[in-house]
C-alpha positions in Angstrom: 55.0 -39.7 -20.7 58.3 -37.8 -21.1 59.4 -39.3 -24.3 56.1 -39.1 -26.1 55.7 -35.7 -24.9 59.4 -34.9 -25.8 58.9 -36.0 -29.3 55.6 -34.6 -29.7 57.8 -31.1 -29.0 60.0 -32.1 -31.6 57.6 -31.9 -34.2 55.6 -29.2 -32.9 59.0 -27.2 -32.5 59.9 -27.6 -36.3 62.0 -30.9 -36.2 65.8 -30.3 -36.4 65.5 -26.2 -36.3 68.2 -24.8 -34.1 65.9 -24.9 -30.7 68.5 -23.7 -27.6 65.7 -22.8 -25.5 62.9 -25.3 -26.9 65.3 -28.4 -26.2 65.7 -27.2 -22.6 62.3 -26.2 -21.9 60.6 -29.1 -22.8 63.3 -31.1 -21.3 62.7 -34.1 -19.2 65.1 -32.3 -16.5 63.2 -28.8 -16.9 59.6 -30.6 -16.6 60.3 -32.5 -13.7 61.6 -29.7 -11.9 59.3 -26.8 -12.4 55.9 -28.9 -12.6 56.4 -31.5 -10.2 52.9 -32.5 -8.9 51.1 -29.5 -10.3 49.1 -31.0 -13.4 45.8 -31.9 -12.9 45.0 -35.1 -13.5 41.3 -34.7 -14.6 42.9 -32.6 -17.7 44.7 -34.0 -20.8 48.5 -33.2 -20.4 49.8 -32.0 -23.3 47.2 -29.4 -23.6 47.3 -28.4 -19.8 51.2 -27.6 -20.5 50.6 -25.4 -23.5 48.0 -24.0 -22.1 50.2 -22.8 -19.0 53.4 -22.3 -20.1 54.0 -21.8 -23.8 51.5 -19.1 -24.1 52.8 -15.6 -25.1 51.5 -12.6 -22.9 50.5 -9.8 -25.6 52.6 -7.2 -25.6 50.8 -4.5 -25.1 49.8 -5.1 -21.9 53.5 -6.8 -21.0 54.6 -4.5 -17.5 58.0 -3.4 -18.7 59.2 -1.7 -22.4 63.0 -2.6 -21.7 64.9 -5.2 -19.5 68.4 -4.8 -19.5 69.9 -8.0 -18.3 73.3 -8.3 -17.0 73.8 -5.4 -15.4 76.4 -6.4 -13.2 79.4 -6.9 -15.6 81.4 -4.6 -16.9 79.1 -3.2 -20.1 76.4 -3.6 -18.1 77.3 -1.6 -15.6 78.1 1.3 -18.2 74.7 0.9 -19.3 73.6 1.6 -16.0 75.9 4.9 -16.3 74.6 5.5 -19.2 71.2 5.6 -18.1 71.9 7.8 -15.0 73.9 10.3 -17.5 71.2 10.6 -19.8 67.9 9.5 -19.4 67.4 10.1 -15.4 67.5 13.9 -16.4 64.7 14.3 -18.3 61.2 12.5 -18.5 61.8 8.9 -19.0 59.8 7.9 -22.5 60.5 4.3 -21.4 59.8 1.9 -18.4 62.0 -0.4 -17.5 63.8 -3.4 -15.1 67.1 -4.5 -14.7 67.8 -8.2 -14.6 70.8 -10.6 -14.0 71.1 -14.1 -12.4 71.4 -13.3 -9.0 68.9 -10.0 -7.3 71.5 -9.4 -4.5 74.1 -8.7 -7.4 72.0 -6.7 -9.2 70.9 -4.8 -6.3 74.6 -3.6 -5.7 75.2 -2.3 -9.0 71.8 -0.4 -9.2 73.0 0.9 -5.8 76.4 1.9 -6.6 75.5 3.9 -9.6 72.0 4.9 -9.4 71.5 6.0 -6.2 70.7 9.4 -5.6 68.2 9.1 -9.4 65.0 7.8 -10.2 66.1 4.9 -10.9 67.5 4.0 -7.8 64.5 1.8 -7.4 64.3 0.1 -10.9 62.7 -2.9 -10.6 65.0 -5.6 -10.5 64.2 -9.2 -12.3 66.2 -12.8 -12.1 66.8 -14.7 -14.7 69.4 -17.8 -15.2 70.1 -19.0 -19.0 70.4 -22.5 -18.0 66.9 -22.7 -16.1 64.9 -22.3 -19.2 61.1 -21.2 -17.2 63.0 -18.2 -15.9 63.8 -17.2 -19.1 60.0 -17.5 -20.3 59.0 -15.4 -17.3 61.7 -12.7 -18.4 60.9 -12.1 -21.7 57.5 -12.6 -21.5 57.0 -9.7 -19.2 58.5 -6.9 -21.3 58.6 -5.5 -25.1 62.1 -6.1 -25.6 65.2 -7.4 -23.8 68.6 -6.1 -23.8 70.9 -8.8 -23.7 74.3 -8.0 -21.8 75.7 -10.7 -20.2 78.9 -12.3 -21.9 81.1 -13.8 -23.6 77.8 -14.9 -25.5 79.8 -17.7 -26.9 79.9 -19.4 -23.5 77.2 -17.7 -21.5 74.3 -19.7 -23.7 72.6 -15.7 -25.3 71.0 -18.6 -27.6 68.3 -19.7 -24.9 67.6 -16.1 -24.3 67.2 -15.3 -27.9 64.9 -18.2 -29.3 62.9 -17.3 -26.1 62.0 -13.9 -27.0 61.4 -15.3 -30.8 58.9 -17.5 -29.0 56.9 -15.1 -26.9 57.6 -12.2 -29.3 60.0 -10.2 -27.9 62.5 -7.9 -29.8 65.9 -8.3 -28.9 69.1 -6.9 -29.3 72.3 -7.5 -27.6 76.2 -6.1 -27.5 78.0 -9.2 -29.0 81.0 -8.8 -30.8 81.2 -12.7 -31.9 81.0 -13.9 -35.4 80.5 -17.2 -34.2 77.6 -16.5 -31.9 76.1 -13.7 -34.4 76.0 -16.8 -37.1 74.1 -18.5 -34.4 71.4 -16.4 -34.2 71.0 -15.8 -38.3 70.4 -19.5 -37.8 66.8 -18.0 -35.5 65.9 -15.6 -38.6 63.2 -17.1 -40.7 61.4 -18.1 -37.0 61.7 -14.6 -36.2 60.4 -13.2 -39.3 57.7 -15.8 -38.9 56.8 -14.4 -35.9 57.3 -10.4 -36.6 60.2 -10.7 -33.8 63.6 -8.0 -34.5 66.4 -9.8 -32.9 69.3 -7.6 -33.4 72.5 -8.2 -32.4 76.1 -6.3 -32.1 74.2 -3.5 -31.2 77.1 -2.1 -29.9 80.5 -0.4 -31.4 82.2 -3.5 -32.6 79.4 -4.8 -35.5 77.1 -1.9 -35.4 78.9 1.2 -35.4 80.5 0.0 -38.7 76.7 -0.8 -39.9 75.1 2.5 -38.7 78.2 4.3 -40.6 77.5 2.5 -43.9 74.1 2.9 -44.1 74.3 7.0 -43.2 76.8 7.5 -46.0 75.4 5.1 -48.4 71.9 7.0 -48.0 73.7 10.5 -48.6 75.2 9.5 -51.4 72.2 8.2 -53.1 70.9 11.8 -51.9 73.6 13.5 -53.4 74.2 11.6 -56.6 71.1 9.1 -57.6 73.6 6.2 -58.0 73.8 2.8 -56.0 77.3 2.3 -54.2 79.9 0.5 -55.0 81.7 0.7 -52.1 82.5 2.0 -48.6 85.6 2.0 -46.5 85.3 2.8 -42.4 89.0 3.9 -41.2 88.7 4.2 -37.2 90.6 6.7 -35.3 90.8 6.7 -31.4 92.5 7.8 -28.5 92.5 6.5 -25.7 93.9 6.8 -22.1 97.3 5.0 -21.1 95.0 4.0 -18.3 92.2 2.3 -20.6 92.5 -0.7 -22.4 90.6 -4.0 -22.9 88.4 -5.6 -20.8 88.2 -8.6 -19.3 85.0 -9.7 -21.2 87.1 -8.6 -24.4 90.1 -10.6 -23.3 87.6 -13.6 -22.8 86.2 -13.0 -25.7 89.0 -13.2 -27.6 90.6 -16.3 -25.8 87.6 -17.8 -26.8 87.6 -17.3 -30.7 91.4 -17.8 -30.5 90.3 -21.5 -29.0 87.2 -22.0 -31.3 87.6 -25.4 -33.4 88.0 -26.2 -37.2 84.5 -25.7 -37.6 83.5 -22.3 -36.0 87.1 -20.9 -37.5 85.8 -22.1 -40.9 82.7 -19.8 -39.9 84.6 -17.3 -38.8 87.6 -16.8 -42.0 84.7 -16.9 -44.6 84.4 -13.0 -45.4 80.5 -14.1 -46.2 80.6 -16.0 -43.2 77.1 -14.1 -42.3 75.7 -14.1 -46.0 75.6 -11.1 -47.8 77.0 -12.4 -51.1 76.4 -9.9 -54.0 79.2 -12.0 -56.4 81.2 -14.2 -57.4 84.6 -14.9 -55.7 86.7 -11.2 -56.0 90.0 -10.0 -54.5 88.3 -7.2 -52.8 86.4 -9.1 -50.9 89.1 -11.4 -49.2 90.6 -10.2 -46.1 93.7 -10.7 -47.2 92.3 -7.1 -48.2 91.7 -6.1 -44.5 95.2 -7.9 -43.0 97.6 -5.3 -44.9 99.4 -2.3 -44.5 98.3 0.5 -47.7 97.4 3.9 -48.4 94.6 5.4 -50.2 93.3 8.8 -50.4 92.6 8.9 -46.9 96.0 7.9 -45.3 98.3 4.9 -44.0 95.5 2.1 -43.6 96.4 -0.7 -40.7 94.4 -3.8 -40.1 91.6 -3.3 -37.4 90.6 -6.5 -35.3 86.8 -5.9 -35.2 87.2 -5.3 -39.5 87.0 -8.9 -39.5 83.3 -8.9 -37.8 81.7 -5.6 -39.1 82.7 -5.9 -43.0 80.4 -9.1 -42.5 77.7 -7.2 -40.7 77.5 -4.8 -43.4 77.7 -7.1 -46.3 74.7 -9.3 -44.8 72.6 -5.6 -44.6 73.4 -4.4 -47.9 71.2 -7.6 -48.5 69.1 -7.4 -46.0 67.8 -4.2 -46.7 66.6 -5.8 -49.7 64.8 -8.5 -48.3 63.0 -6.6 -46.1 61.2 -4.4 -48.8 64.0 -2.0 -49.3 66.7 -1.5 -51.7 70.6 -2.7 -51.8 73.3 -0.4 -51.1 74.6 -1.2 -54.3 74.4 -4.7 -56.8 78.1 -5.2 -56.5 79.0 -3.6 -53.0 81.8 -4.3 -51.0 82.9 -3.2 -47.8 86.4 -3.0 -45.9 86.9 -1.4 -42.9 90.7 -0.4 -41.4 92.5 1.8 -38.8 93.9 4.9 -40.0 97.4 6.0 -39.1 99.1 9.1 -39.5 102.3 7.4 -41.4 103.3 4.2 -42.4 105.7 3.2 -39.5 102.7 3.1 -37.1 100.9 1.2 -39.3 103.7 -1.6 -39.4 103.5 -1.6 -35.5 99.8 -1.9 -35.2 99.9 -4.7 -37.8 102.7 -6.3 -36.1 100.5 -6.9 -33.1 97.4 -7.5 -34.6 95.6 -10.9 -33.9 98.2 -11.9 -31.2 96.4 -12.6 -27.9 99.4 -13.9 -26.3 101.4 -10.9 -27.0 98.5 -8.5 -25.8 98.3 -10.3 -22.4 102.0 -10.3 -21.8 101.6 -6.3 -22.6 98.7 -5.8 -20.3 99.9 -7.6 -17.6 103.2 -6.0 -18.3 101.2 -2.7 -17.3 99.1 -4.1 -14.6 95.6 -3.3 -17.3 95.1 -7.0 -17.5 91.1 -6.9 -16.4 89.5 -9.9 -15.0 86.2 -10.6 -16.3 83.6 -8.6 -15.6 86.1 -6.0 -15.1 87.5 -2.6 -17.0 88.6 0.3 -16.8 86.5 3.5 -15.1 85.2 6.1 -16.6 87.8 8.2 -14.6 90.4 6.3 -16.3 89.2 6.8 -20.0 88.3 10.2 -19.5 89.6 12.3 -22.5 89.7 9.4 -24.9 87.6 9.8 -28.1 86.7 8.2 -31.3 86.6 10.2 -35.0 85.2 7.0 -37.8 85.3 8.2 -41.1 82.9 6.3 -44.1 83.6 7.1 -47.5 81.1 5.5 -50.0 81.4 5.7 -53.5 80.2 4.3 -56.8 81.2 3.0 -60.1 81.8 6.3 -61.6 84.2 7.2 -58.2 81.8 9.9 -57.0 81.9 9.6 -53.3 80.4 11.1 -50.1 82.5 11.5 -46.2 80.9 11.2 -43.7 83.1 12.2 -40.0 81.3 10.9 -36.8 82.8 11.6 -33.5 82.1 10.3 -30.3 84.2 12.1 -27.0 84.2 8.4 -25.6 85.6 5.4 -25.2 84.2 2.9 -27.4 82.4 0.5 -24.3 80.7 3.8 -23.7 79.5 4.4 -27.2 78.5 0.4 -27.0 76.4 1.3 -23.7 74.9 4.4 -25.9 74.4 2.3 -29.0 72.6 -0.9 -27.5 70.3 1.6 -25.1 68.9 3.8 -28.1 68.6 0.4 -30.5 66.4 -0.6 -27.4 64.2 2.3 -27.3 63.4 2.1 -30.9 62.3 -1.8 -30.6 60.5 -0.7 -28.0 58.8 2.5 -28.2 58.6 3.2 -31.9 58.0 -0.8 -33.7 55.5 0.8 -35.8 57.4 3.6 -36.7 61.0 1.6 -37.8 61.7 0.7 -41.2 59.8 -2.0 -42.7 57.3 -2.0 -40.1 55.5 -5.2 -39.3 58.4 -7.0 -40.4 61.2 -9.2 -38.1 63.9 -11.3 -38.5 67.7 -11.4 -37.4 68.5 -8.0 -38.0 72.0 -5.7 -38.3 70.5 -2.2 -36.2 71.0 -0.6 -39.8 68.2 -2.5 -41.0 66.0 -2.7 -37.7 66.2 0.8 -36.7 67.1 3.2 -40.1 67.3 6.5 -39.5 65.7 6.7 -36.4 68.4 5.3 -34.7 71.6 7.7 -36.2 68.8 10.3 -35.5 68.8 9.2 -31.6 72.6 9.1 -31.6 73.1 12.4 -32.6 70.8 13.4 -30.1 72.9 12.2 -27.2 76.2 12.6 -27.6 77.6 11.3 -31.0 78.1 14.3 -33.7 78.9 13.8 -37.4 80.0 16.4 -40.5 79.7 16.0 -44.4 83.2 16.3 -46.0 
């Protein structure tokens, strides 16, 4: 019965599609342990197991708008702060549940920093990635899931993702992984199938970098009726000798540091996420993105996260086109760099760029070497900010500056981003761009304007130069 039914999965499934959660949940381990004696014999199998499990509650009448699972490591728990900070003063537009592996876990986290609000009662779900009919039961009870629980390359966000393309959930998560981002492009013509937005790197690193390009590429086509040719990000920050990186960052990194041949060959191809608007050009290498230059702007430094948001925006300058919309520009490019107030810092920042070794031996050095799941307060980043600059400009070198400013840490500004990217999947679907339309989507091309629009409205500011 097993293998018949197995392969009959297989077909129905789409063959040799990538299929995370399919391949476990109609698993000879995951059948035997979640149906046990339950099917009735007087009924035909197959049709008794679609019939109870593979059916998708409709949405509207699912019980929650949001679940935010994985509340209890460190991002997570800054979502929680950054729910308690924001939306627990005012009426709450939204309802939602927080979720994790293990209730007593999340219990203490809802406890330590929403006690005293309205959440302090949130409803609290369980979920575990490897147990593929929790997963079902998850997503299937809300309108979109907010996925927080890393390093997605080893924590299996996969299952979690094809789920909610399954039972038509939107999803959007805080990954900063080229290798696990490609992974889910790999989910997009299933989700736009199935009207599902699964957007990841809704966060700083991968989607600030989007949101940026898409604001000043739509006020220069305001301003001067002319597609773009290009548009540079230069980051500035400061942050707190008591900050740093945490530990899911330093796993994170370890990780891609460790990847093999395969995923680095995924990961050094600057189109590694599609995008492709030409043929092979210099300005697209990031050879481009590893130097130390100048420009009109100031002494340019490579960035780490460069390397994962110049491929986020090239794949939405194309995506935007798919979708109904228009491209940014025929022949866009996009760099992205820290910007440095002379040349000599710019030499040190290079220096240590891309060296994980060196970056430990630092941390440690200061006793800021986080263990996973761990980072600094938000005592100890108090008074660090971020200013990210966009210039886009076309053919003819007319450009537009555009000066956003957050007065937080960037892990805040990732809690803010992936919250608000949440609320519009959630509460306004028919109101996003390209409405009725899904697919694996940068939260450029999911969320438009609406989204900058909900930023600015909590916290991030921005100024036309």
């Amino acid at each position: 019965f097993f293998f018949v039914f197995c392969q009959a999965m297989v077909i129905i499934s789409g063959g040799d599609e990538y299929s995370p959660f399919t391949s476990k949940f109609y698993s000879k381990e995951a059948l035997a342990e979640y149906l046990g004696d339950s099917v009735n014999e007087n009924e035909p199998v197959l049709e008794y197991l679609f019939e109870k499990y593979n059916r998708a509650t409709p949405r509207d009448v699912r019980r929650y708008d949001i679940i935010f699972y994985g509340v209890t490591g460190y991002t997570g728990k800054l979502v929680l702060e950054y729910l308690r900070d924001v939306y627990a003063k005012k009426p709450t537009e939204f309802t939602f549940a927080l979720g994790g592996r293990t209730e007593s876990k999340v219990a203490a986290a809802q406890d330590a920093i929403l006690k005293g609000t309205p959440f302090a009662d949130a409803p609290i779900v369980t979920a575990q990635l490897d147990k593929p009919y929790t997963v079902k039961q998850l997503v299937n009870s809300c309108r979109t899931v907010v996925n927080l629980a890393g390093p997605f390359m080893t924590t299996g966000g996969e299952v979690l993702a094809e789920a909610c393309v399954i039972y038509e959930c939107d999803y959007c998560d805080v990954n900063g992984e080229l290798p696990y981002t490609y992974n889910l492009t790999r989910l997009h013509d299933r989700a736009r199938h199935n009207r599902v937005r699964l957007v990841p790197n809704s966060a700083f690193a991968g989607g600030f970098a989007d949101i940026a390009a898409f604001a000043a590429v739509r006020k220069l086509k305001e301003k001067h009726n002319k597609p773009a040719r290009s548009c540079t990000g230069y980051i500035e920050q400061s942050i707190s000798e008591l900050a740093g990186p945490s530990g899911g960052t330093l796993a994170t990194r370890a990780a891609m540091a460790n990847a093999p041949d395969s995923v680095k060959q995924i990961m050094a191809d600057p189109f590694g996420l599609g995008g492709r608007v030409s043929g092979n050009r210099p300005e697209d290498s990031d050879k481009t993105l590893s130097t130390v230059a100048k420009d009109e702007v100031g002494w340019l430094a490579p960035f780490n996260y460069a390397f994962l948001d110049t491929r986020v925006v090239r794949r939405a300058n194309v995506m935007h086109q798919l979708m109904g919309g228009g491209l940014y520009g025929p022949v866009f490019n996009h760099q992205e760099y820290i910007l440095c107030p002379t040349e000599e810092i710019a030499q040190e920042i290079k220096k240590r760029a891309g060296s994980t070794k060196k970056e430990e031996e630092d941390l440690k050095a200061k006793g800021r070497y986080f263990a996973q799941g761990q980072g600094p307060s938000m005592e100890e980043m108090k008074g660090s900010w971020i200013r990210y600059t966009t210039v886009a400009r076309t053919e003819d070198k007319e450009q537009v500056k555009l000066v956003f400013n957050f007065d937080v840490e960037a892990y805040y500004a990732t809690a803010q981003i992936t919250t608000e990217v949440a609320i519009c999947l959630a509460m306004a679907r028919d109101q996003l761009p390209y409405a009725g339309k899904g697919g694996v989507l940068s939260p450029s091309v999911a969320c438009g304007q609406m989204l900058v629009d909900r930023l600015l409205a909590n916290g991030m500011s921005v100024s036309v130069e």
